[in-house]
N, C-alpha and C positions, 0 to 999 in steps of 0.2 A: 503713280496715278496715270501718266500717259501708256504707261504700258496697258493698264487694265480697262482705257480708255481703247486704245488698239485693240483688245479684245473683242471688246463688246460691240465694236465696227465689224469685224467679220463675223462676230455669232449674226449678226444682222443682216450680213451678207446673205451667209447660210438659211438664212430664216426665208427672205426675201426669195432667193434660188427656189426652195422647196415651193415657194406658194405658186409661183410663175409656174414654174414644171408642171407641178400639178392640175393648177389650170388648163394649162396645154395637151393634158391629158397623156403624157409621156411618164414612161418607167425612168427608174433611173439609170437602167442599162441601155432604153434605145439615146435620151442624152448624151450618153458616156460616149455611145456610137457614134452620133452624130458632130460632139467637138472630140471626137479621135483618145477621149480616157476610156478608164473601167467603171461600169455603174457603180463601182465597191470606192470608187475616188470622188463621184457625184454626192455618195451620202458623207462622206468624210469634208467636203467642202458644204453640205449643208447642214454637219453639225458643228461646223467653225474650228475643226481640227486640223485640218489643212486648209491652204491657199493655193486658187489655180494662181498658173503664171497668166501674165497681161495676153498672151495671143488665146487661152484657154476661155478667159472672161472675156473676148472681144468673141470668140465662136458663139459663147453661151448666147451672147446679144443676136446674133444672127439667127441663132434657131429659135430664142423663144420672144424674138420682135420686140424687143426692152427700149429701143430706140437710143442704148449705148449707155446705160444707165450701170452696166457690171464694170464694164473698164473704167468710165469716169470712180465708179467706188473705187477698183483695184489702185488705178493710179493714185487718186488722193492719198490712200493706206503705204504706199510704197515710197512718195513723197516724204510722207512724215515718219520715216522710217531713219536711222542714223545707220543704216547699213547700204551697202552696194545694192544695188538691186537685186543680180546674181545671187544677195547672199541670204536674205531675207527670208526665204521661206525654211534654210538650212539653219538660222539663227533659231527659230522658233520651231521646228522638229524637234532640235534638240535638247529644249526642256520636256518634250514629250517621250523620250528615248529610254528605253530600259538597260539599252547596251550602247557604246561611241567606241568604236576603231578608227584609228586614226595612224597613218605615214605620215610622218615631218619627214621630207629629203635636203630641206634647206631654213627652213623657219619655224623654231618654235611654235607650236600650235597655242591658241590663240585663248585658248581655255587655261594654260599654263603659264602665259606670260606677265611677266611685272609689268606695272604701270613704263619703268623705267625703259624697259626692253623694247614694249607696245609702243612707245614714243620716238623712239630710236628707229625702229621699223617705219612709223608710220610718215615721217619726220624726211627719209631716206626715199622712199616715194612721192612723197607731195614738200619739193624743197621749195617752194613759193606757196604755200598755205600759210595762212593767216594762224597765230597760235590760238586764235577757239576755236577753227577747225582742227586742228592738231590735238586737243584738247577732249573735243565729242568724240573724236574717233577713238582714243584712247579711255576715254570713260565708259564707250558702248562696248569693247572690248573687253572692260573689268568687269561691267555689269554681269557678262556673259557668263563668268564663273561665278553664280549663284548656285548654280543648277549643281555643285560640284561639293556643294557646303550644307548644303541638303542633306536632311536624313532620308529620303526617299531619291536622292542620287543615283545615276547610273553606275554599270561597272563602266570603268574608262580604261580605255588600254592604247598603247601609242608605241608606236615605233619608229625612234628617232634615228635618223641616216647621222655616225659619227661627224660627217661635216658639220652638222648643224650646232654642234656639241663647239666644234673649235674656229668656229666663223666670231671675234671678238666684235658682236653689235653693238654700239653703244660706248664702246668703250671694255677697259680692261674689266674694271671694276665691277659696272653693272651687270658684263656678262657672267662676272663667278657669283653677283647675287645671282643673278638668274637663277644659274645651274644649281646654286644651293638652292632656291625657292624649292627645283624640281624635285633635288633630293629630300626635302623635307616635306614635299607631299607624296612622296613614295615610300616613306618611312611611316607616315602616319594613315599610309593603307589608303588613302585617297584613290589612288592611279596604280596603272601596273605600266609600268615602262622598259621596253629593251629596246638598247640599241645597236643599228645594223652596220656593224663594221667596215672601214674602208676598202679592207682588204676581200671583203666577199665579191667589189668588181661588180660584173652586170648585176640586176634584181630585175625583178616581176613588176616592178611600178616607176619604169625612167623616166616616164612621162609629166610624171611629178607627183602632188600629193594628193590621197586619196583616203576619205572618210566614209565608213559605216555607219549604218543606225540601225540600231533593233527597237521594236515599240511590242508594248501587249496587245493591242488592240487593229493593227496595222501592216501592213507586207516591209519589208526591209528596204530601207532604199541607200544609195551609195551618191558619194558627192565627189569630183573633181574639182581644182581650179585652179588656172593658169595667172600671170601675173594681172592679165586685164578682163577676165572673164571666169565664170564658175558655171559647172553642169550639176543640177541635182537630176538622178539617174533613177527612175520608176521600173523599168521594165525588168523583169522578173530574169529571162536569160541573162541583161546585161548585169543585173546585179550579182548576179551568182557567179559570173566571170571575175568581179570586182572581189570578191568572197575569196574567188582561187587564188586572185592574186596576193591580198591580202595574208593567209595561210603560207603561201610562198615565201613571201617577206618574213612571216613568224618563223619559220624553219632554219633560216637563213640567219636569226639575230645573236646576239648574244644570251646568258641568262640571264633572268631577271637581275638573278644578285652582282655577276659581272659587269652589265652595265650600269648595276648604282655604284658598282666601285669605279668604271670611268667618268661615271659624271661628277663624280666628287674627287676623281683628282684633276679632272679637267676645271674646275673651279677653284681646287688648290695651287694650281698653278698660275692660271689668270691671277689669282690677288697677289701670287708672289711676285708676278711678273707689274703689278701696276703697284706694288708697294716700296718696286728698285725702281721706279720713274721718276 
């Protein structure tokens, strides 16, 4: 309900946008000009498909004299949002996405994680939060894999760095469920997953981890994020660079079938190893 309630705030946004603009007598290209997008991002925010970020709604205010009425909207939406701010607009792309590429170099991505795992993580960050906050973030994380249980689901593809595979989060135990969760959503064709072995040394994405998105109706866009910050990435050169490197990664992994044989004895091993404890 709150989700569909969050909806229907930015189709309003969008609605709102269109009507002002047009007032003002502006295309949606000279807009686009004037807060620094593409007019092709102006109609995509005025059919409630995208969200600008906060400096994007504070320009719209400047140019079409709203008297600050886009950011108070944007910030209220972001507010009631159980995501980072950084992450928010990359949450909700990604039920729009036809295709997800995704590097894990050190964490389970977020779309594959157990409750168990997601807690562990979140638990390991925020060691003075209160257990409902431990709680919502760990629920808005499960929520997240809807999009995955869909019959109109994306293809998902992920390339997990072996570290990530033998970093015991959580404990011995929860990590070999983990790795089973993964293998059994890669056996029931869910996801395609390879991973990039320790011994391949440099790769194409040190920087850390880096996700794709493809849409039918939309330009491609790529997501970075660092431990306290995330970039979602519009620009057409930069994303194509993010593409290379990606492909780089892919070349560089193991095969599909290879690393489901390590991720299932990397989980055989964790339970053997927490059932001598």
């Amino acid at each position: 309900m709150a989700k569909a309630r969050n909806k229907e705030a930015w189709e309003f946004f969008g609605e709102l946008l269109r009507e002002l603009r047009e007032a003002a007598d502006l295309s949606r290209n000279e807009l686009g000009a004037r807060v620094f997008v593409s007019g092709t991002y102006i109609g995509l925010f005025e059919q409630g498909v995208r969200k600008p970020q906060l400096d994007v709604a504070k320009l719209i205010d400047v140019v079409l004299q709203t008297g600050g009425i886009f950011e108070r909207t944007c910030r209220k939406l972001i507010d009631g949002s159980p995501y980072a701010v950084y992450f928010n607009d990359v949450a909700e792309l990604e039920t729009q996405a036809t295709k997800l590429c995704e590097f894990a170099p050190t964490v389970v991505p977020g779309l594959m994680q157990t409750a168990d795992y997601a807690r562990a993580v979140t638990t390991a960050t925020n060691p003075f939060a209160t257990e409902e906050y431990i709680e919502e973030k760990v629920s808005s994380r499960i929520d997240r894999q809807v999009i995955l249980q869909d019959a109109t689901r994306p293809e998902y593809w992920v390339i997990m760095h072996e570290n990530t595979l033998l970093t015991p989060v959580g404990g011995l135990e929860i990590m070999a469920r983990q790795l089973e969760h993964i293998a059994q959503l890669i056996r029931q064709r869910w996801i395609l997953v390879t991973v990039l072995p320790r011994t391949a040394g440099a790769h194409a994405s040190m920087g850390g981890m880096l996700q794709l998105m493809e849409f039918s109706d939309q330009p491609p866009t790529a997501y970075t994020e660092t431990e306290f910050s995330g970039t979602l990435l519009d620009d057409p050169a930069v994303v194509k660079q993010a593409q290379r490197a990606y492909d780089l990664l892919r070349v560089a992994a193991l095969s599909p079938e290879a690393s489901l044989a390590l991720i299932e004895s990397a989980a055989e091993e964790f339970r053997r190893c927490a059932s001598t404890t």
